[in-house]
N, CA, C and O atoms as CSV, one atom per row, in Angstrom:
chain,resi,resn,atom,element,x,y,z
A,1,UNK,N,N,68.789,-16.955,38.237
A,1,UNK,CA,C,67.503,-17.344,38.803
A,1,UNK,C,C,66.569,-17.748,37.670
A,1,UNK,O,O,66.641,-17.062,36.650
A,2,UNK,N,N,65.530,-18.959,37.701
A,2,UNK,CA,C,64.848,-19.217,36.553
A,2,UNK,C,C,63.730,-18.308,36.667
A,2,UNK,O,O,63.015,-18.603,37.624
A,3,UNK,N,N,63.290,-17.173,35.928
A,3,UNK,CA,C,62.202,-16.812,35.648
A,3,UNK,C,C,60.907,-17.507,35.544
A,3,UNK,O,O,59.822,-16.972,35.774
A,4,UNK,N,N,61.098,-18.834,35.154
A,4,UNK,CA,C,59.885,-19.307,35.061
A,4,UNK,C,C,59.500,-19.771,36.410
A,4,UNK,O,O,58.298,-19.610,36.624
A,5,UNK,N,N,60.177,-20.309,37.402
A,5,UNK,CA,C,60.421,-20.535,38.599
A,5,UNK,C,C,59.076,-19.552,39.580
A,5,UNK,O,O,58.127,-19.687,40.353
A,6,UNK,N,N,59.963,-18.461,38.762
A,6,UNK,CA,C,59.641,-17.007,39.978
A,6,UNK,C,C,58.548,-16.644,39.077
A,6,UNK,O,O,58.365,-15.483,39.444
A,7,UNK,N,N,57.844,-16.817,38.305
A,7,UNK,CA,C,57.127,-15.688,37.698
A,7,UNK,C,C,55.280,-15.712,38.271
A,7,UNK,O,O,54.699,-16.596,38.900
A,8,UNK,N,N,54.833,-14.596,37.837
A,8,UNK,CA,C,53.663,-14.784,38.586
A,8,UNK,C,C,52.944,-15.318,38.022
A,8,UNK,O,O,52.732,-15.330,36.809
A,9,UNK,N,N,52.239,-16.088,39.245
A,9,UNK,CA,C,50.913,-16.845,39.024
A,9,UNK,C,C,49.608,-16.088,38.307
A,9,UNK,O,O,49.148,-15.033,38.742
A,10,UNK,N,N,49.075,-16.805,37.117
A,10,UNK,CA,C,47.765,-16.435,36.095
A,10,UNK,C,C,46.993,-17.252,36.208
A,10,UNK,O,O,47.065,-18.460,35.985
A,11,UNK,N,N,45.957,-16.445,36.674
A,11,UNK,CA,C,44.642,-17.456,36.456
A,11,UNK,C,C,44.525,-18.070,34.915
A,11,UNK,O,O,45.418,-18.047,34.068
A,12,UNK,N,N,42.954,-18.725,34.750
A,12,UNK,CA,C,42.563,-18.968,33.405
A,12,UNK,C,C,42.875,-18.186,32.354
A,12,UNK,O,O,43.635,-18.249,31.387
A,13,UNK,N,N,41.801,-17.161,32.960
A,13,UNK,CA,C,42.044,-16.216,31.767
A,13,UNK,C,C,43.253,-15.319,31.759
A,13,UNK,O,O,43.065,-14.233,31.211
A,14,UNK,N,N,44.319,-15.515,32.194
A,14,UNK,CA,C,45.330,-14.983,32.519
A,14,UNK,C,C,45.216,-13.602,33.390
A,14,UNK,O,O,46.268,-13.012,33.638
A,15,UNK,N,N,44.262,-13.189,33.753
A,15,UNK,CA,C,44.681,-12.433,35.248
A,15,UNK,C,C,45.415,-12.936,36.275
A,15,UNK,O,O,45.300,-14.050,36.787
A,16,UNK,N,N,46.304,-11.918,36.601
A,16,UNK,CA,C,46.913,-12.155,37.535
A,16,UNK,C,C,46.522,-12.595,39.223
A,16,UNK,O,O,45.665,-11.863,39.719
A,17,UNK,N,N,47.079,-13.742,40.163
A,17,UNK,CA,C,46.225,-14.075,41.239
A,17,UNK,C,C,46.844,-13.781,42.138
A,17,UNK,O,O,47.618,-14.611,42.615
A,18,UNK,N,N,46.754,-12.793,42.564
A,18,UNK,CA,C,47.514,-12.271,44.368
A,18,UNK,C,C,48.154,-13.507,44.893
A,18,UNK,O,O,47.794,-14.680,44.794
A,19,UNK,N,N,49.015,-13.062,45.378
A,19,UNK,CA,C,49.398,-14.567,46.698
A,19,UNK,C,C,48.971,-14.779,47.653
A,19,UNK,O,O,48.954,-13.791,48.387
A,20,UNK,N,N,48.433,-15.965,48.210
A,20,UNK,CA,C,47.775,-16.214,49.024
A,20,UNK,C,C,46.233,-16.086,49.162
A,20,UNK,O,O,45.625,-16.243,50.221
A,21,UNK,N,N,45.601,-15.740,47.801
A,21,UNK,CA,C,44.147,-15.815,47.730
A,21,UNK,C,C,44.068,-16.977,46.996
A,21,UNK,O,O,44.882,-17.230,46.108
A,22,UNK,N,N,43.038,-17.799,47.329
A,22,UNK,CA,C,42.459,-18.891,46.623
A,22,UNK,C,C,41.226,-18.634,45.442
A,22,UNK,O,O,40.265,-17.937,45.768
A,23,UNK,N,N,41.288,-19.165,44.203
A,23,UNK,CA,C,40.252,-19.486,43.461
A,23,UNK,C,C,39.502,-20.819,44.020
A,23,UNK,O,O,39.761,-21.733,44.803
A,24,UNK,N,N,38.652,-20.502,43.354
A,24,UNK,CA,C,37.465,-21.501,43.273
A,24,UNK,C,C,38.263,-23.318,42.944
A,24,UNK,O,O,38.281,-24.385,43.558
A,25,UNK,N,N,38.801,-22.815,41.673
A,25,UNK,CA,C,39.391,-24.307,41.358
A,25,UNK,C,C,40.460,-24.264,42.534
A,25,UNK,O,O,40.258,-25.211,43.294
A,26,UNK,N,N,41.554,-23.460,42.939
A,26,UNK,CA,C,42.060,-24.158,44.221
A,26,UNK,C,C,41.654,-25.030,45.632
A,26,UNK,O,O,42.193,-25.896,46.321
A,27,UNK,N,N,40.348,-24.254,45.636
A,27,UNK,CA,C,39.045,-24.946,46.543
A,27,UNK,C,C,38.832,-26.340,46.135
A,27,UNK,O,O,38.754,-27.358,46.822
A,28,UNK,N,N,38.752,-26.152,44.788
A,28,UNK,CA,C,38.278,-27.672,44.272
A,28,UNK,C,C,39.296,-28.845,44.227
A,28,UNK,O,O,39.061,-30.038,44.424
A,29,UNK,N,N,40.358,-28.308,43.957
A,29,UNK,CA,C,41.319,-29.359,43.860
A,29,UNK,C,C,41.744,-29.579,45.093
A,29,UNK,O,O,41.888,-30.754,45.430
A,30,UNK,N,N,41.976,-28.747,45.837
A,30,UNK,CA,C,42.298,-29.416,47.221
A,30,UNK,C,C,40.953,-30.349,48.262
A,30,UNK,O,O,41.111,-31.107,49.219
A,31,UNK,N,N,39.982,-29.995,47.736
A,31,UNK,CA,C,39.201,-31.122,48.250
A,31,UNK,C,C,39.102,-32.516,47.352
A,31,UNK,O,O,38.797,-33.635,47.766
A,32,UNK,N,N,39.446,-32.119,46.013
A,32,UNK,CA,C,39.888,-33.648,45.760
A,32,UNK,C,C,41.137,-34.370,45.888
A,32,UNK,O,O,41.403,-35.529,45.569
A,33,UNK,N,N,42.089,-33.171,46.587
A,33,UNK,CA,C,43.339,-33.850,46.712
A,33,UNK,C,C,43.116,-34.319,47.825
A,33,UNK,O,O,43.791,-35.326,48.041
A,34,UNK,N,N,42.040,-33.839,49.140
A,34,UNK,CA,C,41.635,-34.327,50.619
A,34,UNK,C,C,41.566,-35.766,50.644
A,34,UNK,O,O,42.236,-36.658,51.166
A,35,UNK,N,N,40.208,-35.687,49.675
A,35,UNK,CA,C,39.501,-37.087,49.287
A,35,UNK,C,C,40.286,-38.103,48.679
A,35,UNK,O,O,39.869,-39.245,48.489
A,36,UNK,N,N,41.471,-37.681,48.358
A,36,UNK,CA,C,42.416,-38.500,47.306
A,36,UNK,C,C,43.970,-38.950,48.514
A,36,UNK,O,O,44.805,-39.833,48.317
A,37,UNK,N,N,43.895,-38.078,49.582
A,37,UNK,CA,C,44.778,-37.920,50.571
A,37,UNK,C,C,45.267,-39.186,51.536
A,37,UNK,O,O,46.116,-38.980,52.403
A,38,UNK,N,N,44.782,-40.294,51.373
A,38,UNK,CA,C,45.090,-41.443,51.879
A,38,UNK,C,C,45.146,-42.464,50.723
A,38,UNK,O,O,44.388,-42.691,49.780
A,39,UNK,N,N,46.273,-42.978,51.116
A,39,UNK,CA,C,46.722,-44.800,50.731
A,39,UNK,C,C,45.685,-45.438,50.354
A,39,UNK,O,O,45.617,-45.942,49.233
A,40,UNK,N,N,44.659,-45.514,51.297
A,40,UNK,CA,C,43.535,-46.587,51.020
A,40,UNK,C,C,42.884,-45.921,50.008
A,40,UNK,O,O,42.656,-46.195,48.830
A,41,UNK,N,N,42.555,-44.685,50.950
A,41,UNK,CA,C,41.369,-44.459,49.107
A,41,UNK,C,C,41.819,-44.769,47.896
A,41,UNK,O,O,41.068,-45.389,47.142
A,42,UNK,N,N,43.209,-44.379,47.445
A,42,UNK,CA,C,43.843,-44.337,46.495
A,42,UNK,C,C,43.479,-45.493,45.876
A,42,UNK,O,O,42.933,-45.593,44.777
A,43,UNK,N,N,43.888,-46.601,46.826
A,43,UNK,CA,C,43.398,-47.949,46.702
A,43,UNK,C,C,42.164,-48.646,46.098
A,43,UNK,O,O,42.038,-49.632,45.372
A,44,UNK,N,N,41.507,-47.989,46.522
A,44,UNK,CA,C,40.009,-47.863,46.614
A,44,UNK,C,C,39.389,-47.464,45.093
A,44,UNK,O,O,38.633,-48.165,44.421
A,45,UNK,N,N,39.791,-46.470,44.834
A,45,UNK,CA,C,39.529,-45.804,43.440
A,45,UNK,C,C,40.216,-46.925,42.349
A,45,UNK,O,O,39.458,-47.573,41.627
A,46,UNK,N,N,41.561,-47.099,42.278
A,46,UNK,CA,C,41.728,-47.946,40.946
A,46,UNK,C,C,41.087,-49.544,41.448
A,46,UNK,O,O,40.646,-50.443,40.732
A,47,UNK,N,N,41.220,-49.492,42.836
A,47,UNK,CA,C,40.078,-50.960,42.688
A,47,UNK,C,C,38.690,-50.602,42.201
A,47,UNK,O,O,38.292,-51.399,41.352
A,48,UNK,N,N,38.152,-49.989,42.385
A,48,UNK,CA,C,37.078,-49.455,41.251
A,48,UNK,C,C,36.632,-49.507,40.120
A,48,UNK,O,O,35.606,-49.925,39.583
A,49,UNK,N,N,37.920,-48.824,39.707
A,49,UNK,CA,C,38.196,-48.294,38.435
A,49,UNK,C,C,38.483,-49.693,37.693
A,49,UNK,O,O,38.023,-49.741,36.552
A,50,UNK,N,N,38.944,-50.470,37.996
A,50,UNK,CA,C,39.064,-51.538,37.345
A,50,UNK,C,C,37.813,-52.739,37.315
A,50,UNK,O,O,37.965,-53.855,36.819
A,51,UNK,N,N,36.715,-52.307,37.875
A,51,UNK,CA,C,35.182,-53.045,37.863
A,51,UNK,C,C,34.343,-51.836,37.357
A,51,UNK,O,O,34.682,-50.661,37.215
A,52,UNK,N,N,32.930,-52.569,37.083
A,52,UNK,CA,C,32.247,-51.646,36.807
A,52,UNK,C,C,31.298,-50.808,38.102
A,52,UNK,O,O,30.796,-49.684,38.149
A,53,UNK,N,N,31.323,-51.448,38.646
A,53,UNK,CA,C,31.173,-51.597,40.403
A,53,UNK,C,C,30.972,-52.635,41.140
A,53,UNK,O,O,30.759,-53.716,40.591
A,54,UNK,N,N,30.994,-52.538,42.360
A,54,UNK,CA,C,30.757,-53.173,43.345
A,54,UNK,C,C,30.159,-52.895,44.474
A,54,UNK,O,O,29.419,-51.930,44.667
A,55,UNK,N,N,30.549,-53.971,45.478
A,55,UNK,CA,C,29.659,-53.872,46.730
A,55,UNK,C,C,30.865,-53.520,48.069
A,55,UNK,O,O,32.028,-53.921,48.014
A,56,UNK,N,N,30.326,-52.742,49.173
A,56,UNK,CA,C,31.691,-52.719,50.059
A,56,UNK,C,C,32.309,-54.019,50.228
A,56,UNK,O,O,33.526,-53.906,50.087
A,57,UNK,N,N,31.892,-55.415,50.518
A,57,UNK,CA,C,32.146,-56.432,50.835
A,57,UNK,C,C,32.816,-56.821,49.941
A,57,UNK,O,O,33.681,-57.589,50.361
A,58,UNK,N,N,32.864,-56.614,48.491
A,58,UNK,CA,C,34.023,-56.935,47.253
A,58,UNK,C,C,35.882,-55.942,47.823
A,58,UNK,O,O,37.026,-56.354,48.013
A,59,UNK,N,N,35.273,-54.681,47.884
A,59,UNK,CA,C,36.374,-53.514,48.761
A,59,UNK,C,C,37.084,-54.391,49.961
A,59,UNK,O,O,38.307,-54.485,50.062
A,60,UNK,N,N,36.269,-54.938,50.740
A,60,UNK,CA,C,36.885,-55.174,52.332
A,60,UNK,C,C,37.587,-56.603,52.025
A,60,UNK,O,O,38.443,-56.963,52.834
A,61,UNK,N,N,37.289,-57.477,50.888
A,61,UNK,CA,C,38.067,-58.448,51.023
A,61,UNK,C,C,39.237,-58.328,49.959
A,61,UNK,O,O,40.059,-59.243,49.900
A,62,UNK,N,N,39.340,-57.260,49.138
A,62,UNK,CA,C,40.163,-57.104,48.571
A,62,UNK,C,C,41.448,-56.477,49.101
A,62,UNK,O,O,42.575,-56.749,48.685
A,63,UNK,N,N,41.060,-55.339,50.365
A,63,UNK,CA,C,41.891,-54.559,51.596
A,63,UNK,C,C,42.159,-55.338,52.583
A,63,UNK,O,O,41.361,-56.166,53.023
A,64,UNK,N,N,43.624,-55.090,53.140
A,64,UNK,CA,C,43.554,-55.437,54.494
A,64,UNK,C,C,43.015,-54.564,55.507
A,64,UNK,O,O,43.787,-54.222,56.402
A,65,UNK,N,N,41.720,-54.104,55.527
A,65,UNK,CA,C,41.022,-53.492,56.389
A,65,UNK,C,C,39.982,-53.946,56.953
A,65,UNK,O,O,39.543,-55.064,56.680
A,66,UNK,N,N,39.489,-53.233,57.734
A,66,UNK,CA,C,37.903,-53.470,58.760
A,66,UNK,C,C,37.108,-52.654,57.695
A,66,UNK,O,O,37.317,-51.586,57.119
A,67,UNK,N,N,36.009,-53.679,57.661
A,67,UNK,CA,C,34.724,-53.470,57.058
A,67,UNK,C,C,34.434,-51.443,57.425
A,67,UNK,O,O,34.117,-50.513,56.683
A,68,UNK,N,N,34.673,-51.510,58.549
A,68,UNK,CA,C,34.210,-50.128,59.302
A,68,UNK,C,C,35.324,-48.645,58.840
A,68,UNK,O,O,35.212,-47.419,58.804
A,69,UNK,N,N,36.365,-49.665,58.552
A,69,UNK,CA,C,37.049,-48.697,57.728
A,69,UNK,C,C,37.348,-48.286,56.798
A,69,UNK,O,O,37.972,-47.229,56.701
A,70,UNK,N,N,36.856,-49.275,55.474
A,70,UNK,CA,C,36.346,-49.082,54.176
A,70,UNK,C,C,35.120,-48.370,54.132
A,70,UNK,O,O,34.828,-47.451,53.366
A,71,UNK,N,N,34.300,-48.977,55.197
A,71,UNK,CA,C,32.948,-47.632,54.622
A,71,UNK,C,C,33.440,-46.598,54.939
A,71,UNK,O,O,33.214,-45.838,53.997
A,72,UNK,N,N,34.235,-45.840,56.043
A,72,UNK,CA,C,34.380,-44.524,56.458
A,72,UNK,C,C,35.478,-43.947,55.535
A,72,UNK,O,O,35.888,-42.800,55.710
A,73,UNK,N,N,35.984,-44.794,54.488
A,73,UNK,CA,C,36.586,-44.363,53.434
A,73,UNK,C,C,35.770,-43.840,52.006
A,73,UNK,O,O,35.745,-42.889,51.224
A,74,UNK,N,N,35.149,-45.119,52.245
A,74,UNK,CA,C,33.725,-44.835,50.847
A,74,UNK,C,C,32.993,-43.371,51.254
A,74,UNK,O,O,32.579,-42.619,50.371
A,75,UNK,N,N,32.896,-43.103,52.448
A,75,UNK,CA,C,31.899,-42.216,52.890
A,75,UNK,C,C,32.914,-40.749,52.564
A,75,UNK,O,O,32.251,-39.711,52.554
A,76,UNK,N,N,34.176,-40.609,52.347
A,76,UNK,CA,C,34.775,-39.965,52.268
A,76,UNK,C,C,35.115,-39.424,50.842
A,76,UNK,O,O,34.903,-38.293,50.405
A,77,UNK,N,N,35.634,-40.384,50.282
A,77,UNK,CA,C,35.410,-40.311,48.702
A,77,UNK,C,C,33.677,-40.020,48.114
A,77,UNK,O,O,33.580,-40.041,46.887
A,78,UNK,N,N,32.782,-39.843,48.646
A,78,UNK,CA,C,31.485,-40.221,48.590
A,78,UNK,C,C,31.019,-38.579,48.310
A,78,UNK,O,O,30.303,-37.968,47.516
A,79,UNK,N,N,31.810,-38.309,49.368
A,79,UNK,CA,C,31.111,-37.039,50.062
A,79,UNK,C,C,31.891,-35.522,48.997
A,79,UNK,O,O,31.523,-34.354,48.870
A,80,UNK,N,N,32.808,-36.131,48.543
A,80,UNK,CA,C,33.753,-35.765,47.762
A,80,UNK,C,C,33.304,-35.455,46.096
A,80,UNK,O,O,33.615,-34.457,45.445
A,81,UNK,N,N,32.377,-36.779,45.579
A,81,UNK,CA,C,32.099,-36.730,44.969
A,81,UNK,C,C,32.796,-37.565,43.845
A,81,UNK,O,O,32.589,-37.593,42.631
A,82,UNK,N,N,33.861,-38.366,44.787
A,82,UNK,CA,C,34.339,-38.822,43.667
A,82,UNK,C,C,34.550,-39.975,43.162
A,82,UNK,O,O,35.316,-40.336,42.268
A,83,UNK,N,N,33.313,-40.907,44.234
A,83,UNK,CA,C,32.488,-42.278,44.062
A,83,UNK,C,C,31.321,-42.021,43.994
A,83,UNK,O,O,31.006,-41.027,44.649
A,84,UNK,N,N,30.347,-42.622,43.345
A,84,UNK,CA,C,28.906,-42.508,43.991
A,84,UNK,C,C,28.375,-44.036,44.439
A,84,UNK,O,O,29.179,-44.951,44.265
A,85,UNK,N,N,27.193,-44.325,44.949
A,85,UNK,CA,C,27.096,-45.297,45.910
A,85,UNK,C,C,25.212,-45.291,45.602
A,85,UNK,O,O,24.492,-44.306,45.768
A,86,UNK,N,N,24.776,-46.599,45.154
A,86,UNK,CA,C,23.595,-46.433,44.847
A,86,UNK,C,C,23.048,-48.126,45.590
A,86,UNK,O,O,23.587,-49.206,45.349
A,87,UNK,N,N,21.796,-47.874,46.553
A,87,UNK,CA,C,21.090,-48.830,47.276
A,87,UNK,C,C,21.046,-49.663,46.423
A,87,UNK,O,O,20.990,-49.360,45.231
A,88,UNK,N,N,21.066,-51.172,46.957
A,88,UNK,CA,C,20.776,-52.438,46.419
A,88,UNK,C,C,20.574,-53.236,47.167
A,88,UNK,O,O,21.166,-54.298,47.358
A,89,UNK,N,N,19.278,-52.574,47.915
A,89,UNK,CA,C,19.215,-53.246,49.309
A,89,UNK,C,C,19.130,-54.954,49.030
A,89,UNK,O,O,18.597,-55.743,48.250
A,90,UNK,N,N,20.240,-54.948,50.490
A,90,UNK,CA,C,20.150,-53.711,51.412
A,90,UNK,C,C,21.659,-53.731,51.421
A,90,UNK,O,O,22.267,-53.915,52.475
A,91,UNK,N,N,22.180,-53.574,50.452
A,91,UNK,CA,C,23.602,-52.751,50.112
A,91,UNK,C,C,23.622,-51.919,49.037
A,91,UNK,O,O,22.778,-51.863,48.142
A,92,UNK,N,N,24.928,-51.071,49.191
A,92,UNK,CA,C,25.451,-50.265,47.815
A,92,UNK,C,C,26.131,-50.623,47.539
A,92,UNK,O,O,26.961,-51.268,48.180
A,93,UNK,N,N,26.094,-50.251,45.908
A,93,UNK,CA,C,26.736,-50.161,45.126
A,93,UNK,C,C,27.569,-49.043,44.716
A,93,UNK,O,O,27.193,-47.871,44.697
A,94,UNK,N,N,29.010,-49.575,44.306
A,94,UNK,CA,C,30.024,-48.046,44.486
A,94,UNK,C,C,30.511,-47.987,43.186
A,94,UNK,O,O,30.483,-49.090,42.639
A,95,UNK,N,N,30.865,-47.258,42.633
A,95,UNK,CA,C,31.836,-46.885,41.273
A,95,UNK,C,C,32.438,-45.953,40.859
A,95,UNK,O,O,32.970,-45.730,41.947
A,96,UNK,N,N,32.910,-45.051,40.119
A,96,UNK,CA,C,33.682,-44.221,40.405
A,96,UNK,C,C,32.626,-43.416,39.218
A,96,UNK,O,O,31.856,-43.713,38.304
A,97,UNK,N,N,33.174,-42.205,39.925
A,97,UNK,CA,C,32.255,-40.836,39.092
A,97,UNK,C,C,33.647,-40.460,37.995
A,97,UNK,O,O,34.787,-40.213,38.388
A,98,UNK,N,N,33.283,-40.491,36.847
A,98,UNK,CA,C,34.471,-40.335,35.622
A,98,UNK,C,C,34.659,-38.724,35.483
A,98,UNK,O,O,35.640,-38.042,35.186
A,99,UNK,N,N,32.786,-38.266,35.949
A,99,UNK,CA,C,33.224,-36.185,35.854
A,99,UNK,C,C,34.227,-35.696,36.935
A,99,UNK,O,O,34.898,-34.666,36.862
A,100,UNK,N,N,34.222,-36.856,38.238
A,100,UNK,CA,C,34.954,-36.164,38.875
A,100,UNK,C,C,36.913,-36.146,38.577
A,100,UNK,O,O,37.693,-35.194,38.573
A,101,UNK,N,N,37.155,-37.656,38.359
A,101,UNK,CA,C,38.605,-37.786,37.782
A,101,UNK,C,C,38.880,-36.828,36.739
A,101,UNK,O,O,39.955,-36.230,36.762
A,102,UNK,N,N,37.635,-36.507,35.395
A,102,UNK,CA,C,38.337,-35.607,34.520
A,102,UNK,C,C,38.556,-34.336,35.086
A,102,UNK,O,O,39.570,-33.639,35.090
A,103,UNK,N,N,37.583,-34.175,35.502
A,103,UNK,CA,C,38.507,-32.515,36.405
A,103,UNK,C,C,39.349,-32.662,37.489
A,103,UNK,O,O,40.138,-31.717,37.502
A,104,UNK,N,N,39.499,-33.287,38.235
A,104,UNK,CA,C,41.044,-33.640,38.858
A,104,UNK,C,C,42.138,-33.395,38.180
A,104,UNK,O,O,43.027,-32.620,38.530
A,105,UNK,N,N,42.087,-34.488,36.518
A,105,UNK,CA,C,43.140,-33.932,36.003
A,105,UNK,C,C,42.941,-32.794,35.198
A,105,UNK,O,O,43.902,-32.603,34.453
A,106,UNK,N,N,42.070,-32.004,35.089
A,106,UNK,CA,C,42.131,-30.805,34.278
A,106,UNK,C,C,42.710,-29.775,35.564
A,106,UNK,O,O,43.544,-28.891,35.369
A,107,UNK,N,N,42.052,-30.098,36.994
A,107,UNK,CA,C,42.816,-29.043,37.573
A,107,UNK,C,C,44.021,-29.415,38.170
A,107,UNK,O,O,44.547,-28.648,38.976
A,108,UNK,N,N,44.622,-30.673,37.837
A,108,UNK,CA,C,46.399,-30.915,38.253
A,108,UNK,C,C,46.951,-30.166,36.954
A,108,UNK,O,O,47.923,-29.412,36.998
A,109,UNK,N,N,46.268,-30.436,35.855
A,109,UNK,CA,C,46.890,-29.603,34.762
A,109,UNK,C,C,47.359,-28.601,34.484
A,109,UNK,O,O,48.331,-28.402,33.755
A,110,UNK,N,N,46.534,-27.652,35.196
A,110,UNK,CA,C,45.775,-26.275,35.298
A,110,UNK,C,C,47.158,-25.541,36.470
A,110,UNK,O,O,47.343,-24.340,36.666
A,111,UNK,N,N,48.063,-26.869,37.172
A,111,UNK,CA,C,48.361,-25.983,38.096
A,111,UNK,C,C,50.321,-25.165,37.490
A,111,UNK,O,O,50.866,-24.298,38.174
């Protein structure tokens, strides 16, 4: 049997974490894995990531989607924290939040 396989789970500071209780960063990463949990967003983010921002209407013609379903994507990633979205009326502007990706991967790291 691999020991490392089986062995118990350590927090940060290496205390040990019961099974089946959640930390804080498990909280966290699974709401950015939520927000990260669809195709499109996914989509969404390195189309982003590859501008400095944009407007939804740059998003919707770049997707094969409905306008209505890119925003309820933006609004998702949004809410997440892991776009932000600033008036230019009378649109926003979207781009990606860089604090939120580095801790994504500090807590995929982490796992």
């Amino acid at each position: 049997m691999d020991e490392q396989c089986c062995s118990t789970a350590k927090g940060e500071n290496g205390t040990v974490i019961p099974s089946g209780e959640a930390t804080a960063a498990d909280r966290e990463l699974a709401a950015l894995a939520k927000a990260l949990g669809h195709p499109a967003r996914v989509q969404i983010v390195r189309f982003l990531l590859s501008r400095d921002s944009c407007m939804c209407g740059d998003i919707v013609e770049h997707l094969p989607l409905a306008q209505s379903t890119v925003s309820q994507h933006l609004k998702m990633l949004k809410e997440a924290g892991v776009i932000r979205g600033t008036i230019d009326a009378p649109r926003v502007c979207y781009c990606v939040e860089p604090k939120a990706l580095k801790r994504l991967k500090e807590l995929i790291c982490g796992l």
